[in-house]
C-alpha positions, 0 to 999 in steps of 0.5 A: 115462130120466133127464133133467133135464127135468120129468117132464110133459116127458119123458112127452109126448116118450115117447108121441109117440115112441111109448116109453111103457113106457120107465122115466123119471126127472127128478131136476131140481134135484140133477142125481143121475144125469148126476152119478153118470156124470160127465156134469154140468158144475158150472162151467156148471150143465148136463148134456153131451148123452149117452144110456146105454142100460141093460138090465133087469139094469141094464148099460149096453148103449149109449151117445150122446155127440153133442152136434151131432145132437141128432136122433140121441139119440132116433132111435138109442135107439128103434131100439135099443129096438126091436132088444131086442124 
């Protein structure tokens, strides 16, 4: 996961959601990653809401772009992760 929350932050949400072993990353200030997938909005210095779903081989294998259901973010990626066993 990279967010550009704070690692403490995103640590805290996987263990409540129970997704410890995920692999995270906050590139806070540089905003690398959400640069990188043409998601960062430079005018207002944020991110849009997306979640990509990449597989250990590194393909993105899914991805949530809903900015209204913020719930859905995480409720689709953990039931996604679950199906890859």
């Amino acid at each position: 996961m990279s967010s550009p929350d704070l690692l403490p932050a995103q640590q805290a949400f996987a263990e409540h959601c129970g997704a410890e072993k995920s692999l995270m990353h906050s590139d806070f200030p540089q905003h690398a990653a959400p640069k990188a997938f043409g998601i960062y909005d430079e005018r207002r210095e944020s991110n849009r809401r997306f979640t990509f779903l990449i597989d250990k081989e590194g393909v993105i294998r899914h991805v949530i772009d809903d900015m209204e259901d913020m719930d859905r973010h995480s409720r689709e990626t953990l039931e996604i992760i679950a199906s890859w066993g």
